[in-house]
C-alpha positions as CSV (number, residue, x, y, z in Angstrom):
1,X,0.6,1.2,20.6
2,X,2.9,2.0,17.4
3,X,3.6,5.6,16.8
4,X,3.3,5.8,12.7
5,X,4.9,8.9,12.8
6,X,8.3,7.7,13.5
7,X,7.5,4.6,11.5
8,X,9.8,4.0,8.7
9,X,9.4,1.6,6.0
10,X,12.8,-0.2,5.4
11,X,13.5,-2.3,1.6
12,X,10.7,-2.0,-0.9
13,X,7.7,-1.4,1.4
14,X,4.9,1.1,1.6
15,X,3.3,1.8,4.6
16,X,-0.5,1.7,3.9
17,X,-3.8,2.7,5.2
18,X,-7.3,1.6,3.9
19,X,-9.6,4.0,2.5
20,X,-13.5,3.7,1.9
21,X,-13.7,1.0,-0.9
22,X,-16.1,2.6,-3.5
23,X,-18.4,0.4,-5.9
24,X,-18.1,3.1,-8.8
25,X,-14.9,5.0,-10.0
26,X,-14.9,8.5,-10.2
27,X,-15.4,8.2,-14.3
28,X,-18.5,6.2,-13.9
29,X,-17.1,2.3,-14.0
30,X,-18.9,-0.2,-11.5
31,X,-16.4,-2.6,-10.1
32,X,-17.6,-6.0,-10.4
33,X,-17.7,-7.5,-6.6
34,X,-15.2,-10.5,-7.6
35,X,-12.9,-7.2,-7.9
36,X,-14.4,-5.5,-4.4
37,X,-13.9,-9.1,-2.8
38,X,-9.9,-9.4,-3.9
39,X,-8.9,-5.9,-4.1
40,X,-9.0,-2.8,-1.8
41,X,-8.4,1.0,-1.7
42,X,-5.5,2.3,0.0
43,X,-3.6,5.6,0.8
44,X,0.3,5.1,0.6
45,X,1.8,6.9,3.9
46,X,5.3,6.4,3.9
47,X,7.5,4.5,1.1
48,X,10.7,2.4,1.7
49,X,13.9,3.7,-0.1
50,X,13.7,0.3,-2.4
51,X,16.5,-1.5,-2.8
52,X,19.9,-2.9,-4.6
53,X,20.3,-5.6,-7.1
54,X,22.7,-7.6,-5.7
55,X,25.9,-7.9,-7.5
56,X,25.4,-4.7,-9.8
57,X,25.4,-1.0,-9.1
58,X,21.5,-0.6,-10.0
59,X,18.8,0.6,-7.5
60,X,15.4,-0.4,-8.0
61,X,12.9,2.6,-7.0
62,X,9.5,2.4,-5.6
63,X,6.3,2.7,-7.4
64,X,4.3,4.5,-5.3
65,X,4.4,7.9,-3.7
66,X,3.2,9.3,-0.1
67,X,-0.5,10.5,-0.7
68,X,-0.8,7.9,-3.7
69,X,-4.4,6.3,-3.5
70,X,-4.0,2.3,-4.8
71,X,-5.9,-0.5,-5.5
72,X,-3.9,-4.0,-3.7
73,X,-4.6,-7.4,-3.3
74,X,-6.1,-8.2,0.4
75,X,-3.5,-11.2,1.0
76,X,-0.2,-8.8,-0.1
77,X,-1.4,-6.7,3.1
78,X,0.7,-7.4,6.4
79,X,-1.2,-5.7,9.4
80,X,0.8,-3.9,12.1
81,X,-1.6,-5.2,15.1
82,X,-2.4,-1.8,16.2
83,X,-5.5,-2.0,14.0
84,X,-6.3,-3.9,10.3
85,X,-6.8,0.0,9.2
86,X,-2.4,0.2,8.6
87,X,0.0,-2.0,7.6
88,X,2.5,-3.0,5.1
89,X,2.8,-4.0,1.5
């Protein structure tokens, strides 16, 4: 089984975790189910450090934050075989 906690993200990866997908947001908006079908709730764990353009001194950062709650596309998610509940995007 994979320990998480020493689990670190390398490049411009976010270790993920799904949450409880909800059919209304918090300010009232039903999500249409084409949009519950394709999309899913997660909780962003850990985050990669990004990365380097190559061939220039710029860094790209990451988007999300640890603790961050997102809504992803189902295919972007690559599961870590301990469970489909974490994995990578």
């Amino acid at each position: 089984m994979l320990d998480l906690s020493k689990f670190k993200p390398r490049s411009n990866y976010h270790l993920v975790r799904f949450t409880e997908s909800v059919e209304q947001t918090e300010s009232g908006l039903y999500l249409p189910s084409s949009m519950r079908e394709n999309y899913c709730e997660m909780e962003i764990l850990k985050s990669g450090p990004g990365w380097q353009i190559s061939g220039s001194r710029y860094h790209v950062h990451m988007w999300g934050r640890p603790g961050d709650i997102v809504l992803i596309q189902k295919h972007s998610f690559i599961s870590l075989g301990n469970s489909l509940k974490e994995g990578l995007v």
